[in-house]
SELOLO-113839 format. One line per 3 residues: number of its first residue (from 0); for each residue x, y, z of N, C-alpha, C. Coordinates in steps of 0.1 Angstrom, whole numbers. Each point is the difference from the previous one (the first is absolute). Layout:
N
NUM	X Y Z X Y Z X Y Z  ...
This chain:
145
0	-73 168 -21 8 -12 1 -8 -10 9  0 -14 -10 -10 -7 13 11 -11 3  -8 -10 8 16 -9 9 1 -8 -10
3	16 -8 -4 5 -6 -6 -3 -16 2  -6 -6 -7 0 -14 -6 11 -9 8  9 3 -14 9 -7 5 8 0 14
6	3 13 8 5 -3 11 -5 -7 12  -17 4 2 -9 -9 6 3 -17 0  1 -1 -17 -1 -14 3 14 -5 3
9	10 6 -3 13 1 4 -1 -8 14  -3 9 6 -3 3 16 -8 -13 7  -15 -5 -11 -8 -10 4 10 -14 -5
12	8 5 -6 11 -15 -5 10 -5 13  1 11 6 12 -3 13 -6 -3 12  -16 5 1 -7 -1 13 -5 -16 -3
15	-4 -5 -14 -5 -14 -5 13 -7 7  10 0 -7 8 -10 4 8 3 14  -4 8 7 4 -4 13 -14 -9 11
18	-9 3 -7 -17 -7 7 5 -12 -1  3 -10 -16 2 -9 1 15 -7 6  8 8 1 10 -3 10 -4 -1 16
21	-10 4 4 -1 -1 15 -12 -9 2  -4 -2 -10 -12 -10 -1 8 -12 8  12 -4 -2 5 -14 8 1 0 12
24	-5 15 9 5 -1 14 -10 3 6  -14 0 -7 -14 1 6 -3 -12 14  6 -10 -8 -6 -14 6 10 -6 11
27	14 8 1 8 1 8 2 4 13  4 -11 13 -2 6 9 9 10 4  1 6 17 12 9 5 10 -6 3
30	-2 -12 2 12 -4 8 12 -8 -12  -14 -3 -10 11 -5 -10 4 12 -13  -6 15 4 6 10 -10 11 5 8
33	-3 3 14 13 4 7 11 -12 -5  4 -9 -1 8 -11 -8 9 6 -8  -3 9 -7 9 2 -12 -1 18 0
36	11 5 0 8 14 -3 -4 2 -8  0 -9 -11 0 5 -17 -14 2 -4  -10 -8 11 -14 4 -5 -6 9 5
39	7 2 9 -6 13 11 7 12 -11  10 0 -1 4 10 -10 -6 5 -15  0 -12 -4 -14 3 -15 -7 1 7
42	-10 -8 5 -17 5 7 2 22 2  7 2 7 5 18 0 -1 5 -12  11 -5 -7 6 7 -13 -17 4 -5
45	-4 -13 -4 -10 -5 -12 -18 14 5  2 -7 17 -10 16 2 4 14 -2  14 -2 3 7 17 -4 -6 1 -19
48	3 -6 -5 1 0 -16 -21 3 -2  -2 -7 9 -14 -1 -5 -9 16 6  8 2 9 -8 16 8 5 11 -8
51	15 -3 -5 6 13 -7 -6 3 -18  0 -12 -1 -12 -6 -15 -12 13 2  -10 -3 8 -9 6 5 -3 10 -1
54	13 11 9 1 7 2 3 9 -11  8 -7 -11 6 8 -11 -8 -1 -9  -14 -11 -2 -12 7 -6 -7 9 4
57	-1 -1 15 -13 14 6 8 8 -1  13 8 1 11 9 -7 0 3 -12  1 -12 -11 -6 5 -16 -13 11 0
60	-9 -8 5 -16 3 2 -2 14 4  9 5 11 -1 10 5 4 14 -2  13 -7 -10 7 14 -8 -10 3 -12
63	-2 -12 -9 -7 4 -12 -15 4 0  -3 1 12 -10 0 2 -2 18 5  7 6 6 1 10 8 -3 0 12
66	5 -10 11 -16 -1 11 15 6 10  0 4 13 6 6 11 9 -10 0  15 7 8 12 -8 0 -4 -5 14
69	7 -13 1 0 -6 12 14 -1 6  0 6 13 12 2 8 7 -17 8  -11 -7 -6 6 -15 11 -5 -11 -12
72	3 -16 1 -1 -7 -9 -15 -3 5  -4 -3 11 -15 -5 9 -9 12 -14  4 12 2 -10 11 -4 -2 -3 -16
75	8 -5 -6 -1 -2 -15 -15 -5 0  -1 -13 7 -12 -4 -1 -11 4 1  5 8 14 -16 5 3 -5 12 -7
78	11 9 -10 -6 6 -12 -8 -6 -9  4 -17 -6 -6 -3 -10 -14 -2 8  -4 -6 16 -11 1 1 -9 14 -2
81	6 12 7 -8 9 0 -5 8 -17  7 -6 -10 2 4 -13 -8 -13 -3  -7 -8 6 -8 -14 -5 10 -4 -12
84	8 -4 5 6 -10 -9 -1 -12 0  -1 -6 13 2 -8 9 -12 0 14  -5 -10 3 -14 2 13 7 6 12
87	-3 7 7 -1 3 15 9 -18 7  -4 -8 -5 1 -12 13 15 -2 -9  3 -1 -12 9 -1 -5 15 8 3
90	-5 14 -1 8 9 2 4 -3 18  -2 -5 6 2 0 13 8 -14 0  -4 -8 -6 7 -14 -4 13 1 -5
93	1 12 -9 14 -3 -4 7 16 4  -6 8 8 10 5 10 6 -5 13  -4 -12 3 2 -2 11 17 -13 -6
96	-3 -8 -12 12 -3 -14 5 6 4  3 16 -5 10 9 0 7 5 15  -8 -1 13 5 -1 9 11 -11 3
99	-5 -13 -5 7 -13 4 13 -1 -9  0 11 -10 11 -2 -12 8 6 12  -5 14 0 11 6 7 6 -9 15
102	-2 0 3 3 -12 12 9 -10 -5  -5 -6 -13 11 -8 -7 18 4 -2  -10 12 -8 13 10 -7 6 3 13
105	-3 8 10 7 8 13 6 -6 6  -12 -9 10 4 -5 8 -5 -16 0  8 -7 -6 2 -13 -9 5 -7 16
108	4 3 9 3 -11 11 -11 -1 7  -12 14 0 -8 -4 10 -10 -7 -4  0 -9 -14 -14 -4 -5 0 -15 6
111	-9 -2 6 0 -15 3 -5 -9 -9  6 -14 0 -2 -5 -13 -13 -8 1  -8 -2 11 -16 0 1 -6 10 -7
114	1 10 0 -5 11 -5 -1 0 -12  13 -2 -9 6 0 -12 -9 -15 -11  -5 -10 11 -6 -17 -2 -17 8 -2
117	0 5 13 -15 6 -4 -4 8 -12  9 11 -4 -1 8 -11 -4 -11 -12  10 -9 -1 -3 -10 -12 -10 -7 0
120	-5 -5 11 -16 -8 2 -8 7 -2  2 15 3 -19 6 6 4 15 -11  11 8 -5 -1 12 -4 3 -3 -15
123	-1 -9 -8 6 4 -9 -16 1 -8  -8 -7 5 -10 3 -11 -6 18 0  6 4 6 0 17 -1 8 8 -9
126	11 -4 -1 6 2 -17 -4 -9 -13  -4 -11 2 -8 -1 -5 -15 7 -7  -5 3 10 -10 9 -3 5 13 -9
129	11 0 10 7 18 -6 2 -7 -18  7 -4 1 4 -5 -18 -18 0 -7  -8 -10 7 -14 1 -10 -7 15 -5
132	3 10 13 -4 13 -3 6 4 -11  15 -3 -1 9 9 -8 -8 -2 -15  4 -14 -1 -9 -5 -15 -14 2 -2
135	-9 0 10 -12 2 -3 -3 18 -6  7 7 13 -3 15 -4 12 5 -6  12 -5 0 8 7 -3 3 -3 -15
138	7 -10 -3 6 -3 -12 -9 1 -7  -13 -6 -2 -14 1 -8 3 14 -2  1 10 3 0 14 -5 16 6 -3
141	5 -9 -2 17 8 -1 1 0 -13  15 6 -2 2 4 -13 12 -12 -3  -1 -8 -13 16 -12 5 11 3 -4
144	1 17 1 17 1 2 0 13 8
């Protein structure tokens, strides 16, 4: 069984349109995102959606694949690196995502919303990256159903 086509891109469809949803708050400062509830609340949601996206590809990847189960969301990643799915610099890039999800998901009061402004300015071209892997090595060799 090799990984599925369509769920991949499934997955690269919900991480696309949350990139271009946060694309409006790149250029945005803190004092004027702290302003609004409702953007502080998407800006969250939208990285929640975009880490669990991720995550439920290197999860596809890792069952059909046969590679060791991973006891934490951080570790998903760092299987696909040690399985070269994904670079060493990568795999560290987007376990440290899966750290920040969970902090989202858990503990959602302690995140500061600097933190949350930074992610959007400086981390997203690391899912980024993550998405180009998927289609470079991944889909190019999948099955499309």
């Amino acid at each position: 069984m090799d990984v599925n086509r369509k769920v991949v891109e499934g997955k690269i469809d919900v991480i696309e349109r949350n990139l271009r949803f946060l694309e409006q708050y790149k250029e945005m400062g803190l004092k004027e995102f702290e302003k609004s509830y409702k953007d502080i609340q998407a800006v969250k949601y939208s990285l929640l959606e975009i880490v669990e996206s991720c995550v439920d590809i290197a999860n596809h990847i890792i069952s059909v694949r046969g590679y060791r189960r991973a006891e934490k969301y951080s570790e998903i990643f760092q299987i696909l690196g040690e399985e070269k799915v994904i670079s060493p610099k990568l795999s560290e890039k987007m376990q440290e995502m899966a750290k920040f999800r969970n902090l989202l998901a858990h503990r959602y009061g302690e995140v500061e919303n600097k933190k949350i402004l930074e992610i959007v300015k400086s981390n997203l071209k690391d899912v980024k990256e993550f998405e180009k892997e998927m289609e470079k090595n991944i889909l190019k060799a999948s099955s499309p159903e």
